[in-house]
C-alpha positions as CSV (number, residue, x, y, z in Angstrom):
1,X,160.7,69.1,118.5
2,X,158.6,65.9,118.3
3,X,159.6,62.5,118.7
4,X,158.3,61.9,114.5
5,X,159.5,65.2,113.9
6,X,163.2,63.8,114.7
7,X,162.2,60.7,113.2
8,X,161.2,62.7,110.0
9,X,164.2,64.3,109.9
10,X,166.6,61.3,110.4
11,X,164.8,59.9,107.5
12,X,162.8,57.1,109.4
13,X,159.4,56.3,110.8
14,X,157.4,54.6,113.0
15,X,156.6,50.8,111.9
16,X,153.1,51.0,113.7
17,X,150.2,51.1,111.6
18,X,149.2,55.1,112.3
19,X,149.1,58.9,111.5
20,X,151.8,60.7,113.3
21,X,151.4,64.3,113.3
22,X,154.0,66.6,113.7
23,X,152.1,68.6,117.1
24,X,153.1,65.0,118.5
25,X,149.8,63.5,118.3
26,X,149.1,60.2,117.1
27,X,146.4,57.5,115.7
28,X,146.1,54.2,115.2
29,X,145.2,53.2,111.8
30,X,143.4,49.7,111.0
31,X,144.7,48.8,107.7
32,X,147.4,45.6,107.4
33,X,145.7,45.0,103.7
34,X,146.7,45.9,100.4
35,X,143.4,46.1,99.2
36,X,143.3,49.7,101.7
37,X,139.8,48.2,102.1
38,X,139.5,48.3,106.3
39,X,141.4,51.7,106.0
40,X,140.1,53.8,109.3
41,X,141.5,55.7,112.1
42,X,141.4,54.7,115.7
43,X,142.5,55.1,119.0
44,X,145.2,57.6,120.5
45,X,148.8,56.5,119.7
46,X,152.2,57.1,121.8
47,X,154.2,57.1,120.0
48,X,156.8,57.3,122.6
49,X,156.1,54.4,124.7
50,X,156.0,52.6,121.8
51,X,159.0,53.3,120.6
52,X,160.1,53.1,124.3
53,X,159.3,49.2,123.7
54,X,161.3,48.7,120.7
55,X,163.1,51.6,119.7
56,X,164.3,50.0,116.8
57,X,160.7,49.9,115.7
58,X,161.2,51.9,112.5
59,X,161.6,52.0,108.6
60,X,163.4,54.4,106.0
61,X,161.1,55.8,103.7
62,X,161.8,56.2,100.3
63,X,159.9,59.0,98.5
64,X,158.2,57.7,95.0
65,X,155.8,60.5,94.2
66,X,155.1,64.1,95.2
67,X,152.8,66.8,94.3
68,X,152.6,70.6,95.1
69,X,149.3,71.3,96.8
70,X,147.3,74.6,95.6
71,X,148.3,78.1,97.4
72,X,151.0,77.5,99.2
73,X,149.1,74.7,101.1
74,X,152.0,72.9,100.9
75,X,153.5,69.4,99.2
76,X,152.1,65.8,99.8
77,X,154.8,62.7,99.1
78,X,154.2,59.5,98.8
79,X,156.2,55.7,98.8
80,X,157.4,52.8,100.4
81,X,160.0,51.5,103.4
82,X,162.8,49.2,103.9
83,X,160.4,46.5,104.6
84,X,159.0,46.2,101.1
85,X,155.6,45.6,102.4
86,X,155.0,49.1,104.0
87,X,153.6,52.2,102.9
88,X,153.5,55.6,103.9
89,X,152.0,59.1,102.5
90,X,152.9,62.5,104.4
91,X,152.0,66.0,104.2
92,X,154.6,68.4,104.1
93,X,153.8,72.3,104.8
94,X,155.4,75.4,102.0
95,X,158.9,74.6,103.3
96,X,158.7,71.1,103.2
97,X,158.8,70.7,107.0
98,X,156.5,67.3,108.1
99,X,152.6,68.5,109.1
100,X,151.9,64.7,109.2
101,X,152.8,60.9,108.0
102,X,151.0,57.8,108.0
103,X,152.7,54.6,107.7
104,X,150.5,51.6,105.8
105,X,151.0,47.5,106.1
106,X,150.0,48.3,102.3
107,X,152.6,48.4,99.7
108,X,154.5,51.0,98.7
109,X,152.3,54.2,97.8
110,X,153.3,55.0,93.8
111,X,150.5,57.6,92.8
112,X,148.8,60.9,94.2
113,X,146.3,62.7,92.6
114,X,144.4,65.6,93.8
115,X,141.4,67.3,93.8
116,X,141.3,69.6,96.1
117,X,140.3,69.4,99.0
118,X,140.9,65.6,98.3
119,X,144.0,63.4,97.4
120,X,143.8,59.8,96.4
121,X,147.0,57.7,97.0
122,X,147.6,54.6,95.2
123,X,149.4,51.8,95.5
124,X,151.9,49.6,93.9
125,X,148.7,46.6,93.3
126,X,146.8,49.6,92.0
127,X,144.5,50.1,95.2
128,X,143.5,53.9,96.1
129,X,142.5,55.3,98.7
130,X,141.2,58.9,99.2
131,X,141.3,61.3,102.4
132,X,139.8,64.7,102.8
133,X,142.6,67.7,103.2
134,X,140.4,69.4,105.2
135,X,139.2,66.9,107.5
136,X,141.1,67.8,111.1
137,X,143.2,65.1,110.8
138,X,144.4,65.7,107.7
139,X,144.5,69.3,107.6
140,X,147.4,71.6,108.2
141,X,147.8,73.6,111.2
């Protein structure tokens, strides 16, 4: 089991701006804005040396919305942390088990809409922002 797997499962995450996916990679994400504006991903993440750092580098996040995707592609939740400024959306595979997370310096997450093979999470200011399912980042294994 991954390091955010066992996070996911204690109910916590990572504070890091990132995508954590559940095959234990990870990405930085550039996005400390509500606005969602300079959303992008970057570089590698470890996840493990960063929580190596500060292992109390973490957040408890409360689910606000969630949506069944089409054909059993699973379930994508959406809300906010114990910090009150944070944000995170996951995707969840048919049992509910974690396929990814990203955590947000962005406000809590309130909305998601889909059109398949895109969802658009929004924000408690009303910002959006849109990935592609499909995309390999994104995209179940």
């Amino acid at each position: 089991m991954t390091r955010i797997v066992e996070l996911w499962r204690s109910g916590e995450v990572p504070v890091e701006c990132g995508l954590f996916r559940a095959d234990g990679t990870s990405r930085e994400a550039d996005c400390e804005s509500p606005t969602l504006a300079n959303y992008v991903l970057g570089e590698p993440l470890d996840l493990d040396a960063l929580l190596a750092d500060d292992p109390d580098w973490t957040t408890s996040p409360a689910v606000w919305a969630e949506v069944e995707l089409p054909g059993r592609a699973g379930y994508l939740c959406s809300g906010g942390g114990s910090h009150g400024s944070d944000g995170f959306f996951a995707r969840l595979d048919a049992d509910q088990n974690l396929v990814w997370v990203v955590h947000l310096l962005s406000n809590e997450f309130v909305r998601i809409d889909v059109d398949w093979p895109r969802a658009t999470f929004t924000n408690n200011w009303g910002n959006t922002l849109t990935i592609d399912l499909t995309d390999p980042d994104y995209a179940a294994p």
